[in-house]
C-alpha positions as CSV (number, residue, x, y, z in Angstrom):
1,X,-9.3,42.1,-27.0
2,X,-6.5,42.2,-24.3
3,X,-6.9,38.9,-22.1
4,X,-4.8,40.3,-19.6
5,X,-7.3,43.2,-19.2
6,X,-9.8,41.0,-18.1
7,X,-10.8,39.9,-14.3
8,X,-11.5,36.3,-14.0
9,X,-13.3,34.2,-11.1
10,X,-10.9,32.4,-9.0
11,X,-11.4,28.7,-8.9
12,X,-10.4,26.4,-6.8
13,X,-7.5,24.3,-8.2
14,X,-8.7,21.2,-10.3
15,X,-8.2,18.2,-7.9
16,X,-7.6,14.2,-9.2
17,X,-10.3,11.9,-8.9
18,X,-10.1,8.0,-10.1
19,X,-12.1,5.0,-9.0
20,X,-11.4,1.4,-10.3
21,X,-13.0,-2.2,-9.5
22,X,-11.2,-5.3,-10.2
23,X,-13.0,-8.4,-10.1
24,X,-11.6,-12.1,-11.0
25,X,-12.4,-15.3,-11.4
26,X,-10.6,-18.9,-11.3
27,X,-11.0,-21.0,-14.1
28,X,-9.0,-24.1,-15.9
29,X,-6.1,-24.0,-13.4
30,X,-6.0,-20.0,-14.3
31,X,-7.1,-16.5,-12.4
32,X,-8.6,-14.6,-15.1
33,X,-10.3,-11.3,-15.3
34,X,-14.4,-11.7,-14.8
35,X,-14.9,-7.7,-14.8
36,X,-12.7,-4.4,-14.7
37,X,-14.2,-0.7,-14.7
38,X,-12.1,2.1,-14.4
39,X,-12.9,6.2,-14.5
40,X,-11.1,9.6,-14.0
41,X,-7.2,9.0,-13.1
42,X,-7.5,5.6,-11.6
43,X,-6.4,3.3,-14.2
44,X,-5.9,-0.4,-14.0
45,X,-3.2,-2.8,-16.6
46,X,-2.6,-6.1,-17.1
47,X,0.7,-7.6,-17.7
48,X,1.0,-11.0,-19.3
49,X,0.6,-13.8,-17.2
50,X,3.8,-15.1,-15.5
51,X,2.3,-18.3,-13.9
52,X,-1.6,-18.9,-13.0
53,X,-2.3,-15.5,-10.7
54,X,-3.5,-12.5,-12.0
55,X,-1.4,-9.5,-11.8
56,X,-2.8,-5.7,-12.1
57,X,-0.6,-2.9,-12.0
58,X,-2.7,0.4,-10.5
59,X,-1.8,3.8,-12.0
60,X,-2.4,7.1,-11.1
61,X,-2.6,9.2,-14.6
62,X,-2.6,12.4,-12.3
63,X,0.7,11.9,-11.3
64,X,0.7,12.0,-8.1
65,X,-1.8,13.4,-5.6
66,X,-2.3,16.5,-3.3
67,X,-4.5,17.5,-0.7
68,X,-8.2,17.4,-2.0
69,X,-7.6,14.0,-4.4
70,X,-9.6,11.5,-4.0
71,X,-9.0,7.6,-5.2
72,X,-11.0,4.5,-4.4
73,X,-10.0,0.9,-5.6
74,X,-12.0,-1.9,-5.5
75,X,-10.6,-6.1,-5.8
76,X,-12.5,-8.9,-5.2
77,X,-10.9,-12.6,-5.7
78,X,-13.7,-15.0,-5.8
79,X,-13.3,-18.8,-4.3
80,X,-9.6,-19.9,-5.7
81,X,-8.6,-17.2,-7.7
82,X,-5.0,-15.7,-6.8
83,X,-4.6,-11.9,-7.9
84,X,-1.5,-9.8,-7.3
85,X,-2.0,-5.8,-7.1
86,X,0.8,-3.6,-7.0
87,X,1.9,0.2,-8.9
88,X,3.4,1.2,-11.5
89,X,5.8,2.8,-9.8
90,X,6.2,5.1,-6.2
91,X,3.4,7.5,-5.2
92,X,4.3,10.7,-5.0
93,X,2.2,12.1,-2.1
94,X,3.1,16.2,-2.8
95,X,2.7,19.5,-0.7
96,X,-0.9,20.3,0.2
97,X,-2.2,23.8,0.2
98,X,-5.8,23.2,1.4
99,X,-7.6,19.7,2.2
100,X,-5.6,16.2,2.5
101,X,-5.5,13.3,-0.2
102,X,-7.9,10.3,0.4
103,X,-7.1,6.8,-1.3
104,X,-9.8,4.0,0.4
105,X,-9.6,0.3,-0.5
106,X,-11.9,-2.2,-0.4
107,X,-10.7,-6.2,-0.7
108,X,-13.0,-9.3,-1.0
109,X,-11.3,-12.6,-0.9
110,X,-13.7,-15.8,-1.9
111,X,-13.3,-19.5,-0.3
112,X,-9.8,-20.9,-1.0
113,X,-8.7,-17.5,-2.9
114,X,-4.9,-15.4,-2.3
115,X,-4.9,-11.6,-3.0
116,X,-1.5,-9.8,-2.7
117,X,-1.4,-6.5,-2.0
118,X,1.7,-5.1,-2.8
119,X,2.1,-1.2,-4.0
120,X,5.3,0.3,-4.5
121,X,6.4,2.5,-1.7
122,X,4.5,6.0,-1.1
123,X,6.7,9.0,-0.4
124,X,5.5,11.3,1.7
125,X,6.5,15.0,0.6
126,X,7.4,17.9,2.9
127,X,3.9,19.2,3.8
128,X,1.5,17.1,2.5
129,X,-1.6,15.3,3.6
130,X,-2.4,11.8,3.1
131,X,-5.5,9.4,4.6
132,X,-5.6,5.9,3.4
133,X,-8.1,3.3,4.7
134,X,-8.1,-0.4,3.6
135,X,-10.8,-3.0,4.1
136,X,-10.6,-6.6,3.7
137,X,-12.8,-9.3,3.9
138,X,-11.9,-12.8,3.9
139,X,-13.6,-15.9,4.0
140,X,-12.7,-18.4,6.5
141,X,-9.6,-19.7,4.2
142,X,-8.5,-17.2,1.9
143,X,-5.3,-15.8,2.4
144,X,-4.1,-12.2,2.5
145,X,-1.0,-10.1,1.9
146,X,-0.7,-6.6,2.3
147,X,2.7,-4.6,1.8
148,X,2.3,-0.8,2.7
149,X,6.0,1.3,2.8
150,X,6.4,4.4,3.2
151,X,9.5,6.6,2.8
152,X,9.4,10.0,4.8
153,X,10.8,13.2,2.5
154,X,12.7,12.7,-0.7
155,X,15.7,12.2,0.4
156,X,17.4,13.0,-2.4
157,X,16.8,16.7,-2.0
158,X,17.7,16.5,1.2
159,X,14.1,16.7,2.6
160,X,12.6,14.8,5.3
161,X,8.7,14.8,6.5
162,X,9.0,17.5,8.9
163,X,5.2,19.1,8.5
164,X,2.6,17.5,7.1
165,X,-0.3,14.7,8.3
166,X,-0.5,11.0,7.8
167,X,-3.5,8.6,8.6
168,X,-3.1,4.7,7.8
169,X,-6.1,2.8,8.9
170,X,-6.5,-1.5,8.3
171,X,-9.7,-3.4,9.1
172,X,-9.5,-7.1,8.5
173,X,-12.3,-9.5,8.6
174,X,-12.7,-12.9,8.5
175,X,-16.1,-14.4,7.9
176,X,-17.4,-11.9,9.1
177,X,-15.3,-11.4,12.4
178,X,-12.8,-8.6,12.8
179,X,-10.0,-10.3,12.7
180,X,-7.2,-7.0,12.4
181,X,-7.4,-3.8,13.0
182,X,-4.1,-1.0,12.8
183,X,-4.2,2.5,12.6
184,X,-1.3,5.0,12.2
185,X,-0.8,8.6,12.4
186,X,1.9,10.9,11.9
187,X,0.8,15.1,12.2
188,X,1.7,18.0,14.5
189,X,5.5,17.5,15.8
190,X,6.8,14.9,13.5
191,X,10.4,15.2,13.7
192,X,9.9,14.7,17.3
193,X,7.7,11.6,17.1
194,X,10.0,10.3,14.1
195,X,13.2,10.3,16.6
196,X,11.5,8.3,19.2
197,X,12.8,5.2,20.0
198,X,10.2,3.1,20.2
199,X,8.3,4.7,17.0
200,X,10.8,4.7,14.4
201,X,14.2,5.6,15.9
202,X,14.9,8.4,13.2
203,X,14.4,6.0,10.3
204,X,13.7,7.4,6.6
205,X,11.9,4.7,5.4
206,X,9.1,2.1,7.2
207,X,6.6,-0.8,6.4
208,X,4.3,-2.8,7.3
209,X,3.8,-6.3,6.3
210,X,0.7,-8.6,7.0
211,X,-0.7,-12.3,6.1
212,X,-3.7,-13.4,7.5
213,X,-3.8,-17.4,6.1
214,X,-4.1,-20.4,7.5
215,X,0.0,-21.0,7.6
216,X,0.3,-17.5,8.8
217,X,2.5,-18.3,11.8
218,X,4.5,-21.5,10.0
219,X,6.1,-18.4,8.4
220,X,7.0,-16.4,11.3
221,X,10.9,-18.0,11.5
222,X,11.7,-16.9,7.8
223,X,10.4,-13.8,7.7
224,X,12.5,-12.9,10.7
225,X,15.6,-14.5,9.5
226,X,14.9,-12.0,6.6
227,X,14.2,-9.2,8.1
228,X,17.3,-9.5,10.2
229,X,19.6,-7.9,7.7
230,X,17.7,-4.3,9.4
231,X,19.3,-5.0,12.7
232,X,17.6,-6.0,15.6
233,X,16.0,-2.6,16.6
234,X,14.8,-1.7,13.4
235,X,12.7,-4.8,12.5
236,X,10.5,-7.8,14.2
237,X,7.5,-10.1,13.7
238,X,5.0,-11.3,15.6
239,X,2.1,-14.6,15.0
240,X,-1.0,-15.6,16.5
241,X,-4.3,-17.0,15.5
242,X,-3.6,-17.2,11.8
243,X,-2.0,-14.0,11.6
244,X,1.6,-12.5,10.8
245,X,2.3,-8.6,11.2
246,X,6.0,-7.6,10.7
247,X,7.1,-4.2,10.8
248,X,10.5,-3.1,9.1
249,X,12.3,0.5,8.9
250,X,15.5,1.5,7.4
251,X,17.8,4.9,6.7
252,X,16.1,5.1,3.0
253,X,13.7,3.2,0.3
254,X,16.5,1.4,-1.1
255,X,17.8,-0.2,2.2
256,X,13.9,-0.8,3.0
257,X,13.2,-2.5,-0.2
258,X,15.7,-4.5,-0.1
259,X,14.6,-6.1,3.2
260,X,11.3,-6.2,1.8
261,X,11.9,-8.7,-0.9
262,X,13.3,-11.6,1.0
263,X,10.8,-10.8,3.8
264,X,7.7,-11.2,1.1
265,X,9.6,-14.2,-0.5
266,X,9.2,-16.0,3.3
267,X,5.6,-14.8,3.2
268,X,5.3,-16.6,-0.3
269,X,4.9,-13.8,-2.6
270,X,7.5,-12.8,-5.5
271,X,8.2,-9.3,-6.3
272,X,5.8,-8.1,-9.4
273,X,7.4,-7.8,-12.5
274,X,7.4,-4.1,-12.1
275,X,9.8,-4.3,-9.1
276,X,13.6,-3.1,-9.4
277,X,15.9,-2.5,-6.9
Protein backbone atom coordinates (compact mmCIF):
# COMPACT_ATOMS: atom_id res chain seq x y z
CA UNK A 1 0.00 0.00 0.00
CA UNK A 2 1.03 3.60 -0.96
CA UNK A 3 0.84 5.69 2.37
CA UNK A 4 1.05 8.68 0.46
CA UNK A 5 -2.26 7.68 -1.22
CA UNK A 6 -3.98 7.80 1.74
CA UNK A 7 -6.09 10.86 3.36
CA UNK A 8 -5.57 11.31 7.02
CA UNK A 9 -7.57 13.27 9.74
CA UNK A 10 -5.94 16.40 10.75
CA UNK A 11 -5.08 16.67 14.33
CA UNK A 12 -4.42 19.28 16.25
CA UNK A 13 -0.63 19.45 17.03
CA UNK A 14 0.40 17.45 20.24
CA UNK A 15 0.86 20.12 23.01
CA UNK A 16 3.26 19.66 26.41
CA UNK A 17 1.72 19.00 29.57
CA UNK A 18 3.80 18.49 32.99
CA UNK A 19 2.71 18.88 36.58
CA UNK A 20 5.09 18.46 39.61
CA UNK A 21 4.72 18.87 43.61
CA UNK A 22 7.61 19.37 45.77
CA UNK A 23 7.20 18.98 49.39
CA UNK A 24 10.05 19.22 52.22
CA UNK A 25 10.67 18.86 55.50
CA UNK A 26 13.41 20.14 58.16
CA UNK A 27 15.06 17.69 60.11
CA UNK A 28 18.63 17.31 62.12
CA UNK A 29 19.86 20.82 61.11
CA UNK A 30 18.95 19.55 57.33
CA UNK A 31 15.92 20.37 54.58
CA UNK A 32 15.21 17.09 53.15
CA UNK A 33 12.76 15.81 50.74
CA UNK A 34 9.31 14.56 52.60
CA UNK A 35 7.45 13.86 49.10
CA UNK A 36 8.09 14.54 45.27
CA UNK A 37 5.54 13.52 42.35
CA UNK A 38 6.10 14.39 38.97
CA UNK A 39 4.09 13.56 35.50
CA UNK A 40 4.19 14.39 31.70
CA UNK A 41 7.20 16.94 30.86
CA UNK A 42 7.44 18.53 34.21
CA UNK A 43 10.32 16.92 35.82
CA UNK A 44 12.01 17.75 39.09
CA UNK A 45 16.14 16.84 40.15
CA UNK A 46 18.10 17.01 43.00
CA UNK A 47 21.56 18.04 43.09
CA UNK A 48 23.76 17.11 46.04
CA UNK A 49 23.43 19.17 48.93
CA UNK A 50 25.81 22.23 49.09
CA UNK A 51 24.95 23.30 52.74
CA UNK A 52 21.60 22.56 54.79
CA UNK A 53 18.79 23.85 51.98
CA UNK A 54 17.34 21.92 49.55
CA UNK A 55 17.86 22.62 46.03
CA UNK A 56 15.57 21.40 43.01
CA UNK A 57 16.37 22.07 39.55
CA UNK A 58 12.80 22.21 37.41
CA UNK A 59 12.98 20.80 33.76
CA UNK A 60 10.89 20.99 31.01
CA UNK A 61 11.56 17.55 28.90
CA UNK A 62 9.44 19.29 26.11
CA UNK A 63 11.92 21.64 25.42
CA UNK A 64 10.42 24.51 25.56
CA UNK A 65 6.82 25.47 25.26
CA UNK A 66 4.21 27.02 22.71
CA UNK A 67 0.92 28.21 22.71
CA UNK A 68 -1.50 25.51 24.13
CA UNK A 69 1.21 24.00 26.87
CA UNK A 70 0.29 23.71 29.93
CA UNK A 71 2.71 23.33 33.34
CA UNK A 72 1.77 23.52 36.97
CA UNK A 73 4.36 23.32 39.91
CA UNK A 74 3.71 22.81 43.25
CA UNK A 75 6.52 23.61 46.56
CA UNK A 76 5.62 23.62 49.87
CA UNK A 77 8.45 24.29 52.70
CA UNK A 78 7.08 23.25 55.97
CA UNK A 79 8.11 25.19 59.48
CA UNK A 80 12.09 25.70 59.04
CA UNK A 81 12.84 24.07 56.10
CA UNK A 82 14.85 26.24 53.44
CA UNK A 83 14.34 24.97 49.68
CA UNK A 84 15.92 26.66 46.65
CA UNK A 85 14.05 26.21 43.11
CA UNK A 86 15.51 27.19 40.03
CA UNK A 87 15.93 25.58 36.00
CA UNK A 88 17.95 23.78 34.41
CA UNK A 89 18.62 26.22 32.11
CA UNK A 90 16.52 29.36 30.10
CA UNK A 91 12.96 28.75 28.91
CA UNK A 92 12.43 29.00 25.58
CA UNK A 93 8.95 30.54 25.23
CA UNK A 94 8.57 29.80 21.07
CA UNK A 95 6.18 31.20 18.28
CA UNK A 96 2.52 30.28 18.94
CA UNK A 97 0.22 29.35 16.10
CA UNK A 98 -3.10 28.96 18.09
CA UNK A 99 -3.67 29.29 21.97
CA UNK A 100 -1.00 30.78 24.54
CA UNK A 101 1.33 28.76 27.09
CA UNK A 102 0.13 28.59 30.71
CA UNK A 103 2.79 27.74 33.63
CA UNK A 104 0.80 28.39 37.29
CA UNK A 105 2.75 28.11 40.63
CA UNK A 106 1.61 27.45 43.82
CA UNK A 107 4.15 28.13 47.07
CA UNK A 108 3.49 27.23 50.73
CA UNK A 109 5.99 28.42 53.16
CA UNK A 110 5.59 26.88 56.95
CA UNK A 111 6.51 28.81 60.34
CA UNK A 112 10.20 29.96 60.30
CA UNK A 113 10.74 28.29 56.67
CA UNK A 114 12.85 30.28 53.38
CA UNK A 115 11.85 29.19 49.79
CA UNK A 116 13.89 30.71 46.94
CA UNK A 117 12.48 31.06 43.82
CA UNK A 118 14.92 31.50 41.43
CA UNK A 119 14.42 30.20 37.49
CA UNK A 120 16.75 30.96 34.99
CA UNK A 121 15.61 33.78 32.70
CA UNK A 122 12.59 33.06 30.11
CA UNK A 123 13.02 34.35 26.58
CA UNK A 124 10.25 35.42 25.01
CA UNK A 125 10.34 34.44 21.19
CA UNK A 126 9.05 36.62 18.30
CA UNK A 127 5.29 35.72 18.36
CA UNK A 128 4.62 33.81 21.13
CA UNK A 129 2.18 33.63 24.01
CA UNK A 130 2.97 33.14 27.56
CA UNK A 131 0.57 33.41 30.95
CA UNK A 132 2.28 32.73 34.23
CA UNK A 133 0.59 33.04 37.64
CA UNK A 134 2.41 32.49 40.98
CA UNK A 135 0.83 32.04 44.40
CA UNK A 136 2.42 32.19 47.63
CA UNK A 137 1.46 31.65 50.94
CA UNK A 138 3.46 32.48 53.91
CA UNK A 139 3.06 32.15 57.42
CA UNK A 140 3.58 35.12 59.51
CA UNK A 141 7.61 34.47 59.48
CA UNK A 142 8.69 32.70 56.66
CA UNK A 143 10.63 34.38 54.18
CA UNK A 144 10.28 34.50 50.46
CA UNK A 145 12.40 35.13 47.30
CA UNK A 146 11.17 35.22 43.95
CA UNK A 147 13.52 36.08 40.88
CA UNK A 148 11.48 36.28 37.53
CA UNK A 149 13.70 37.68 34.24
CA UNK A 150 12.74 37.93 31.18
CA UNK A 151 14.78 38.62 28.04
CA UNK A 152 12.54 40.04 24.99
CA UNK A 153 13.60 38.27 21.35
CA UNK A 154 16.80 36.22 20.94
CA UNK A 155 18.96 38.61 20.36
CA UNK A 156 21.31 36.69 18.86
CA UNK A 157 19.36 36.48 15.71
CA UNK A 158 18.77 39.69 15.72
CA UNK A 159 15.07 39.39 16.89
CA UNK A 160 13.32 41.30 19.45
CA UNK A 161 9.59 40.69 20.95
CA UNK A 162 7.82 42.72 18.47
CA UNK A 163 4.27 40.56 18.29
CA UNK A 164 3.29 38.33 20.68
CA UNK A 165 1.35 38.45 24.38
CA UNK A 166 2.77 38.27 27.90
CA UNK A 167 0.78 38.00 31.25
CA UNK A 168 2.83 37.84 34.62
CA UNK A 169 0.54 37.75 37.60
CA UNK A 170 1.99 37.50 41.66
CA UNK A 171 -0.33 37.06 44.69
CA UNK A 172 1.35 36.99 48.00
CA UNK A 173 -0.13 36.19 51.28
CA UNK A 174 0.84 36.24 54.57
CA UNK A 175 -1.21 34.41 57.19
CA UNK A 176 -3.67 34.66 55.41
CA UNK A 177 -3.63 38.42 54.40
CA UNK A 178 -2.74 39.56 50.88
CA UNK A 179 0.23 40.92 51.43
CA UNK A 180 1.54 41.51 47.31
CA UNK A 181 -0.09 41.58 44.43
CA UNK A 182 1.77 42.51 40.64
CA UNK A 183 0.56 41.93 37.38
CA UNK A 184 2.23 42.56 34.00
CA UNK A 185 1.29 42.51 30.51
CA UNK A 186 2.90 43.05 27.39
CA UNK A 187 0.44 42.40 23.88
CA UNK A 188 -0.86 44.49 21.01
CA UNK A 189 1.78 47.35 20.12
CA UNK A 190 4.82 46.15 21.98
CA UNK A 191 7.64 47.85 20.38
CA UNK A 192 5.84 50.93 21.28
CA UNK A 193 5.19 50.14 24.90
CA UNK A 194 8.89 48.56 25.06
CA UNK A 195 10.35 52.18 24.13
CA UNK A 196 8.50 53.96 26.73
CA UNK A 197 10.41 55.61 29.21
CA UNK A 198 8.82 54.90 32.09
CA UNK A 199 8.18 51.06 31.11
CA UNK A 200 11.38 49.81 30.04
CA UNK A 201 13.18 52.50 28.02
CA UNK A 202 13.96 50.07 25.08
CA UNK A 203 15.67 47.55 27.22
CA UNK A 204 16.21 43.81 25.96
CA UNK A 205 16.23 42.23 29.06
CA UNK A 206 14.04 42.92 32.59
CA UNK A 207 13.40 41.47 36.19
CA UNK A 208 11.75 41.47 38.93
CA UNK A 209 13.03 40.74 42.32
CA UNK A 210 10.97 40.24 45.62
CA UNK A 211 11.55 39.22 49.48
CA UNK A 212 8.85 39.36 51.69
CA UNK A 213 10.76 38.48 55.31
CA UNK A 214 10.94 39.93 58.36
CA UNK A 215 14.51 41.83 57.41
CA UNK A 216 12.98 42.65 54.09
CA UNK A 217 13.71 46.36 54.24
CA UNK A 218 17.33 46.03 56.43
CA UNK A 219 18.31 44.94 52.83
CA UNK A 220 17.02 47.67 50.80
CA UNK A 221 20.65 49.77 50.91
CA UNK A 222 22.61 46.71 49.42
CA UNK A 223 20.50 45.70 46.96
CA UNK A 224 20.59 49.11 45.58
CA UNK A 225 24.19 49.58 45.80
CA UNK A 226 24.02 46.46 43.56
CA UNK A 227 21.83 47.23 41.30
CA UNK A 228 23.54 50.41 40.57
CA UNK A 229 25.98 48.99 38.11
CA UNK A 230 22.47 49.32 35.59
CA UNK A 231 22.56 53.06 35.87
CA UNK A 232 20.14 55.01 37.62
CA UNK A 233 17.21 54.86 35.04
CA UNK A 234 17.32 51.38 34.51
CA UNK A 235 17.13 49.95 38.02
CA UNK A 236 15.63 50.86 41.76
CA UNK A 237 14.14 49.35 44.91
CA UNK A 238 11.72 50.11 47.12
CA UNK A 239 10.75 48.71 51.18
CA UNK A 240 7.77 48.81 53.30
CA UNK A 241 6.07 46.60 55.73
CA UNK A 242 8.28 43.65 55.47
CA UNK A 243 8.58 43.79 51.89
CA UNK A 244 11.40 44.52 49.12
CA UNK A 245 10.46 44.75 45.24
CA UNK A 246 13.37 45.72 42.98
CA UNK A 247 13.08 45.97 39.44
CA UNK A 248 16.21 45.82 37.05
CA UNK A 249 16.54 46.02 33.08
CA UNK A 250 19.47 45.96 30.86
CA UNK A 251 20.43 45.94 26.82
CA UNK A 252 20.58 41.85 27.04
CA UNK A 253 20.53 38.63 29.53
CA UNK A 254 24.10 38.81 30.09
CA UNK A 255 24.26 42.42 31.24
CA UNK A 256 20.92 41.57 33.34
CA UNK A 257 22.36 38.62 34.95
CA UNK A 258 25.05 39.93 35.87
CA UNK A 259 23.22 42.64 38.02
CA UNK A 260 21.15 39.95 39.19
CA UNK A 261 23.73 38.07 41.16
CA UNK A 262 25.12 40.71 43.41
CA UNK A 263 21.51 41.98 43.78
CA UNK A 264 20.28 38.35 45.06
CA UNK A 265 23.58 38.04 47.16
CA UNK A 266 22.20 41.48 49.20
CA UNK A 267 18.89 39.62 49.39
CA UNK A 268 20.88 36.59 50.93
CA UNK A 269 20.54 34.05 48.29
CA UNK A 270 23.61 32.53 46.21
CA UNK A 271 23.28 31.70 42.68
CA UNK A 272 22.28 27.81 42.24
CA UNK A 273 24.86 25.64 41.20
CA UNK A 274 23.43 25.58 37.76
CA UNK A 275 24.09 29.35 37.26
CA UNK A 276 26.91 30.60 34.84
CA UNK A 277 27.50 33.76 33.56
Amino acid sequence: MDVATLSLPASAPQRARGTARLVVRAEDGRTRLARLYQEGSAKLRLPRARGASLEAVMINSAGGMTGGDRFNWTVEAGAGAHAVLTTQACERVYRASADVARVDTGLTLGPGARLDWLPQETILFDGSALSRRITADLAPDASLLLCEAVILGRHAMGETFARGAFHDRWRVRRDGRLVFADDLRLEGDIPHLIHQPALLAGAGAFATLLLVAPDAAARLDAVRQAIDVLGGDLGGASAFDGKLVARLAAPDGLTLRRALIPALAALGAAPPAVWTL
